[in-house]
C-alpha positions as CSV (number, residue, x, y, z in Angstrom):
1,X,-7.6,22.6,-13.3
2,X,-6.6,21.8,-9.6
3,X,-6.9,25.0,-7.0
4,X,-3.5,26.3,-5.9
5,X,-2.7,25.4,-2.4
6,X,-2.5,28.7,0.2
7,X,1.0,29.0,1.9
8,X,-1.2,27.8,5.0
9,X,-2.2,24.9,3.6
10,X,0.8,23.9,2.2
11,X,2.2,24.4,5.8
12,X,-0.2,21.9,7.1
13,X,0.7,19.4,4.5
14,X,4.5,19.6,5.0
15,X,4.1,19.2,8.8
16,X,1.3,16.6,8.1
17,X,4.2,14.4,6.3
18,X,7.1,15.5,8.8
19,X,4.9,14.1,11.7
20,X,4.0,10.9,10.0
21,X,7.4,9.6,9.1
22,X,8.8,11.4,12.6
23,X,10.4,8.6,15.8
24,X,10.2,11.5,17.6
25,X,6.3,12.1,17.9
26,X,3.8,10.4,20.1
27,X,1.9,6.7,18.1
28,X,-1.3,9.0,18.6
29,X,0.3,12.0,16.3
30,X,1.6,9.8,14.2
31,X,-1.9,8.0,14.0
32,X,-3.1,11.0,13.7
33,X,-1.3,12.4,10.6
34,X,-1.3,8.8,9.1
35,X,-5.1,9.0,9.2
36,X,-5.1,13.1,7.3
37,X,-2.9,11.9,4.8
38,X,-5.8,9.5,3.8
39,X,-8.8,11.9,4.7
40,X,-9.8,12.0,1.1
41,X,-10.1,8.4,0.5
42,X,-12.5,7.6,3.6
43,X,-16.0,8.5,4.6
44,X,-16.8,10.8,7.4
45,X,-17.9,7.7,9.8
46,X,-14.8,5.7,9.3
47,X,-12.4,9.1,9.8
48,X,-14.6,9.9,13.3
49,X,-14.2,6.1,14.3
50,X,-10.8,6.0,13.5
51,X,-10.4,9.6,15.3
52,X,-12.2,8.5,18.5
53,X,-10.0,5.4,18.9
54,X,-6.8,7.5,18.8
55,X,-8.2,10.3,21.1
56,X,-9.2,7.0,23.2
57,X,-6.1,5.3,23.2
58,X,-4.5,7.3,25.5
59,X,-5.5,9.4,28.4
60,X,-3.7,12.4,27.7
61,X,-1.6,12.0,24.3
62,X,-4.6,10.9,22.2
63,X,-6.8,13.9,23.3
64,X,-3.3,16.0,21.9
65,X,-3.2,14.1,19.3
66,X,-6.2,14.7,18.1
67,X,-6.0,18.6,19.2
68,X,-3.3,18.9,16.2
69,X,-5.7,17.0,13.7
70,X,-8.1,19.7,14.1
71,X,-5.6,22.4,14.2
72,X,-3.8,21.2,10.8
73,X,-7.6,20.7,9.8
74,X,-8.5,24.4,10.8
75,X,-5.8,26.0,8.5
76,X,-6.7,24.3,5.9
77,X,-10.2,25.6,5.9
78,X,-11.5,28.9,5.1
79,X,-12.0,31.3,7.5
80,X,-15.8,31.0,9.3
81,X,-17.8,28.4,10.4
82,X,-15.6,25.7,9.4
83,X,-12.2,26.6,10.9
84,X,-14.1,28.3,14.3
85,X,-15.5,24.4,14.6
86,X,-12.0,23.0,14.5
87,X,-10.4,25.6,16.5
88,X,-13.2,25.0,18.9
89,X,-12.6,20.9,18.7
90,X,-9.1,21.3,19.7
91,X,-9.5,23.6,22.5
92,X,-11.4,21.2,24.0
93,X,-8.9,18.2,23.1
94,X,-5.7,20.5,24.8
95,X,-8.5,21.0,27.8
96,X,-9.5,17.8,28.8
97,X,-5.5,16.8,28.1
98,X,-4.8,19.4,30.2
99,X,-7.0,18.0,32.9
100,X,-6.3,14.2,32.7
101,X,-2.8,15.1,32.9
102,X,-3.6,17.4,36.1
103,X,-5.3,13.9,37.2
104,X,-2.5,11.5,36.8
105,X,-0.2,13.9,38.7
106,X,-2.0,14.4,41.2
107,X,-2.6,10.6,41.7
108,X,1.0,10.4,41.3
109,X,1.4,12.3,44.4
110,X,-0.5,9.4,46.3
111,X,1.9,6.9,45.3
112,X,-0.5,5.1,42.9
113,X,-1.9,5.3,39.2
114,X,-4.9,6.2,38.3
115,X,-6.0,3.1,37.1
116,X,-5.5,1.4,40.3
117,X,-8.0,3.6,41.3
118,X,-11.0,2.8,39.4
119,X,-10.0,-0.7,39.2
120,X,-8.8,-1.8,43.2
121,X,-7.8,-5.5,43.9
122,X,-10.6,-7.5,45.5
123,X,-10.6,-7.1,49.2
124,X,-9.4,-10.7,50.6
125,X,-12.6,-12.8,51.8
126,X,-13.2,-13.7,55.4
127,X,-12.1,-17.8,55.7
128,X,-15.8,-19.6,55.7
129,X,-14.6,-23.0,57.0
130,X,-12.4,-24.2,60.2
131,X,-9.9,-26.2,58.0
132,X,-9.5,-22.9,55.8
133,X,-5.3,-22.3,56.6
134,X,-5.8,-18.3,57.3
135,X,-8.8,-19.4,59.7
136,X,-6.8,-21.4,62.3
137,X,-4.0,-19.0,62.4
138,X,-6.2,-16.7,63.2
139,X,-7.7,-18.6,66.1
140,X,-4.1,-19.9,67.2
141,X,-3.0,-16.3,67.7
142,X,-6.6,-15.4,69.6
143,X,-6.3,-18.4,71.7
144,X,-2.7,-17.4,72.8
């Protein structure tokens, strides 16, 4: 005979289905609860590469996103080991949320995104040859 579900757990399961069928969460959650709706039908190397792609997806929604995994995870466990991993796992998913989203802002503030950043436009080449265009402008407005 099948174990009863705890009021907990049944909790998680009802907002597990809410948040997969909802327009108004994030891809990532929805990802996210798309992918604990099938946790029983998958190994534990597909569900972590499926998990990292979602916390990867996105610099501060997939780290959130998979935050509420582990939460819904954590109260469907047990109390002890288990559920302290889990909690654990998505304190540090809300922290480094917390801190990309600090990030962005504060490149915000500079008028630029972060990913212009990391990846800058090439700085424009100094002309090698006389008949190069940006060459004799340069040497028409020196001569002058």
């Amino acid at each position: 005979m099948p174990r009863l579900l705890t009021r907990g757990e049944k909790l998680a399961w009802r907002s597990i289905l809410e948040v997969s069928s909802s327009k108004d969460a994030s891809s990532q959650q929805r990802l996210a609860a798309l992918l604990l709706r099938r946790f029983t039908t998958m190994d534990q190397k597909t569900f972590e590469r499926r998990l990292r792609a979602i916390y990867d997806s996105d610099s501060i929604q997939g780290p959130l996103a998979v935050g509420w995994a582990m939460r819904m995870m954590a109260t469907q466990c047990e109390p002890g080991n288990d559920r302290d991993f889990f909690v654990k796992q998505m304190e540090m998913c809300k922290e480094d949320a917390a801190i990309m989203k600090r990030v962005k802002k504060g490149w915000a503030a500079f008028g630029t995104d972060p990913w212009w950043v990391v990846h800058s436009s090439p700085e424009p080449q100094i002309p090698r040859y006389n008949s190069e265009p940006i060459f004799s402008v340069c040497l028409n407005k020196w001569k002058s």
